[in-house]
N, C-alpha and C positions, 0 to 999 in steps of 0.2 A: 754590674759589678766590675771589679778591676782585675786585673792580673796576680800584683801583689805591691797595693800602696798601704795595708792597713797602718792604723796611725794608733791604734789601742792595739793593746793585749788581752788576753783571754788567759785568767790562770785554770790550770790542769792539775787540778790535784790527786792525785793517784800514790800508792802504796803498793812494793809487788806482796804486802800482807796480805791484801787482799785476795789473793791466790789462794791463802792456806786456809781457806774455807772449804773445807772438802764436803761435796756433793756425790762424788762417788762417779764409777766412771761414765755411766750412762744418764746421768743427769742433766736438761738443756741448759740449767742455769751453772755452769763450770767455770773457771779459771779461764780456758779458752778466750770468755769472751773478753775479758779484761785485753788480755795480751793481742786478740784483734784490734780493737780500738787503738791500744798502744800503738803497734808496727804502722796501724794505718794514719793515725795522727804526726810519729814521724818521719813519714814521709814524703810530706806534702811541701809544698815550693815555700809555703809561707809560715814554715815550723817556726822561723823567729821569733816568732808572734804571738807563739803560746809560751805563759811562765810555767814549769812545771814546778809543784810542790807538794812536800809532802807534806800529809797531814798533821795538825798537834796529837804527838802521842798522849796516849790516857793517864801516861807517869806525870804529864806536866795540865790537864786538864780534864778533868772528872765531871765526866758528861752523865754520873748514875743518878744526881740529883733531880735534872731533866727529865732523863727518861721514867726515874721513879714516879715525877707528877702526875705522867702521862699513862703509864702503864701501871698493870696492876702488881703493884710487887711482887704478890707469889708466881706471877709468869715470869718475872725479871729471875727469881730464886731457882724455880724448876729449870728454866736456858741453861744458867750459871752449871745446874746440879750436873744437867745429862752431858754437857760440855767435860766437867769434871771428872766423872765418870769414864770418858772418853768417846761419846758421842750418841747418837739415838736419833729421834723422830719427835718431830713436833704434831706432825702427821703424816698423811701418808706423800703427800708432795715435797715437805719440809724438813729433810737431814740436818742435824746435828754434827757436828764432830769435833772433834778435842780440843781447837782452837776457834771455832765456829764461834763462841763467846763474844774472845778477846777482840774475835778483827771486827764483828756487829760492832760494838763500844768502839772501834776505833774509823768505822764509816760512819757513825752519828757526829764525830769529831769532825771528818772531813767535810762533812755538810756544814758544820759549823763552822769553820774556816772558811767555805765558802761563801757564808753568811759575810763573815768579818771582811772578806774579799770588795766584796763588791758595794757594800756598806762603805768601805774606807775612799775606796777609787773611784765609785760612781761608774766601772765598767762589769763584765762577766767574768764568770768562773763555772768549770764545770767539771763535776765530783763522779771521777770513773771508780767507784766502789762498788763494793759487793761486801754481804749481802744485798737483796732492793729492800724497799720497804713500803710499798701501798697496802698491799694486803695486809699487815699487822694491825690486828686490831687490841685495845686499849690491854685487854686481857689474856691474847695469846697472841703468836705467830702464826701463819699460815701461806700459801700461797708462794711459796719459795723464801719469802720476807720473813725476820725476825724484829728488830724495830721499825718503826714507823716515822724516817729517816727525813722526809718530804715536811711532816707534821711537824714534829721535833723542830727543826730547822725555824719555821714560821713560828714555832712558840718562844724558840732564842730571840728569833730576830726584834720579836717584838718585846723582849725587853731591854733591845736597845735604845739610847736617845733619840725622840726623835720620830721612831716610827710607832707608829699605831694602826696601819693600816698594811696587811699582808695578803697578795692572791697567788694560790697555787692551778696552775694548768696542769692539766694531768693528760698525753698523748699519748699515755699507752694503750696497747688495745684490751684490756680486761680495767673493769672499772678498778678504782683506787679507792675500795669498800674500808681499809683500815683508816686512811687519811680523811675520809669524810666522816668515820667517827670520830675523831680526832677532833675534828674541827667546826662541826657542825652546830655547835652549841656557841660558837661563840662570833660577836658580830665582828671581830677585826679583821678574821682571815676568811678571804672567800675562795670557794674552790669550784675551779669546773674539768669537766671528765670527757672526751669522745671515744666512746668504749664500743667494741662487741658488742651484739644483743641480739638475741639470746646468747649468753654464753657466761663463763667463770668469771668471777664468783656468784652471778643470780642477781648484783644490787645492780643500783645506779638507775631507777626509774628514771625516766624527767619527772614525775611527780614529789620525786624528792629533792626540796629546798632546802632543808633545813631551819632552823628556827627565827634567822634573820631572814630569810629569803638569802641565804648565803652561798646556796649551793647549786650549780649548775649542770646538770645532767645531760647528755647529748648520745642519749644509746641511739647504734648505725647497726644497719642490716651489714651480714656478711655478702664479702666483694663490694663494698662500697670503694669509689673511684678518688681521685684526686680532686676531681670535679667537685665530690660529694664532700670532699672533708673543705674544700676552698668556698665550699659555700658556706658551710657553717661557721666556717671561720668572720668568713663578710658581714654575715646577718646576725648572729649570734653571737658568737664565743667573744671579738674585740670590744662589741659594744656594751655584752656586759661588764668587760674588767677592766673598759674605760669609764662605766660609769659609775666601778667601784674605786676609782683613783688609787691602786695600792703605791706605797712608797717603794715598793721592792716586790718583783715577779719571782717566784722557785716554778721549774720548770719538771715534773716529774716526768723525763727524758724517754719513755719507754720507745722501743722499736720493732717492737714484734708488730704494728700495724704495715710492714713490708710485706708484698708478695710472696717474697722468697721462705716468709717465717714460717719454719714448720707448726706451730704451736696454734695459727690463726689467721683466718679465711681474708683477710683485706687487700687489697692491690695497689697501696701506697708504692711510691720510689724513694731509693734517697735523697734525691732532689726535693720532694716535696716535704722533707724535713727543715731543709734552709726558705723553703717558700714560710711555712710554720714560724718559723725562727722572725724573716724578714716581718711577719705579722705583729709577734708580741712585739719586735721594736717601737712598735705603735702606741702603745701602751707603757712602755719605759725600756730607759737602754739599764735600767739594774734587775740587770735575769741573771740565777742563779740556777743553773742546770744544773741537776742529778742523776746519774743511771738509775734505770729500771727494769723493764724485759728486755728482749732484742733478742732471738736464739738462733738465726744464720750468721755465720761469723762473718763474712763477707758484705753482708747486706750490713749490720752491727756497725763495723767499721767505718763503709760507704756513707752509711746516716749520721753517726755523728762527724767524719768529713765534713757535710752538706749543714747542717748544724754552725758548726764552728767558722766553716768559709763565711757565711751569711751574717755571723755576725758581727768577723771582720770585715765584711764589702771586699771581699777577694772569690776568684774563681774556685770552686772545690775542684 
């Protein structure tokens, strides 16, 4: 890598809306983490290089059509009601709050911007939102997630010209149990996972393919190494999602596979999130990162640094 020649941009799409998703003070998945990422993205030697923008708001792009396909309406209704209300539980991991709603609908947006990003340029974009969305499954929320923002995104994408072929990577360390319902049914988007196991939420055997053979499972013992995740990368995870040719990678961003994360036993660095990154290049330069866990703020920031260096060929 170089110091600082990048020659592409990476757009940054961020909202401080996303803030106003209140979780409550002791909640891992907070505001905090937003505004780590932030401070730490602007401060890097090669800031020029990221376009920041903000999302299409919902006044000028009505993303309920989407989510309605996908999700079950009366989940879309009850979100809407407890929001209205002035907040609640979806369960016991997943607060509500009184704008909680508005700014889901308005991270489904930024994911779709992101789509439109890197769809238009033929480079990356990467969507610092909250809520996440792997755990949302078809008919409810769960798992900190409210829509299913990963999936979503792969169902835009594919109705645009052009593409018909979409694979999501999933690097968070709890499997992406909502986006493989999502997607599993269907042969255009294919999805792989290197998760925790045993651990939350319980899916993501390797025995589960899905219906196309679509779907790629990679559960990892806890304390698995860099060693561990760079093999599976080599042997596995590139050669499947090259030999699914997608037109367009979405990248479910997750970071809680850090040492530092309280949340889960893995011993990832943040470096080995741009090693990650320098992989799927392999596979195509149109990656479409999205946040997902990540709950040390510091490690948070440091990973997607290492991320975004790697995938301009600049030093993090």
């Amino acid at each position: 890598m170089h110091p600082a020649i990048a020659t592409e941009q990476v757009a940054v799409i961020y909202s401080p809306e996303f803030l106003d998703h209140d979780t409550g003070t002791f909640h891992p998945e907070n505001p905090g983490r937003l505004q780590a990422i932030v401070a730490a993205l602007k401060a890097v030697s090669w800031a020029d290089h990221l376009d920041w923008r903000q999302p299409t708001p919902t006044s000028q792009r009505d993303v309920l059509p989407l989510i309605l396909q996908h999700h079950d309406p009366r989940y879309v209704e009850t979100l809407r009601a407890i929001a209205a209300q002035g907040g609640g539980q979806i369960d016991g991991d997943t607060p509500v709050s009184r704008r909680s709603y508005d700014v889901a609908l308005l991270a489904v947006s930024a994911w779709l911007d992101g789509i439109d990003y890197v769809l238009k340029t033929g480079q990356s974009a990467f969507v610092v939102a909250r809520p996440p969305g792997h755990h949302a499954v078809p008919e409810r929320g769960m798992g900190f997630c409210l829509f299913s923002n990963a999936a979503l995104a792969a169902y835009y994408a594919l109705e645009q010209p052009g593409i018909d072929r979409v694979a999501i990577l999933d690097w968070d360390v709890h499997h992406g149990n909502g986006t493989q319902a999502m997607v599993e049914d269907t042969p255009k988007i294919a999805y792989c996972s290197l998760h925790q196991a045993p651990f939350y939420p319980g899916t993501g055997r390797s025995e589960e393919q899905g219906h196309y053979q679509n779907i790629l499972n990679l559960p990892m013992a806890a304390g698995s190494t860099s060693a561990d995740y760079a093999t599976q990368f080599k042997q596995t995870v590139i050669p499947f999602l090259q030999g699914f040719a997608p037109q367009l990678l979405i990248v479910s961003a997750g970071y809680d596979g850090h040492r530092s994360d309280p949340l889960a036993s893995m011993m990832l660095q943040a470096q080995d999130y741009g090693t990650f990154t320098r992989a799927c290049l392999e596979v195509t330069p149109k990656i479409l990162f999205g946040l997902e866990g990540g709950y040390d703020h510091t490690a948070l920031g440091q990973s997607v640094v290492a991320t975004l260096a790697a995938r301009l060929d600049v030093d993090a």
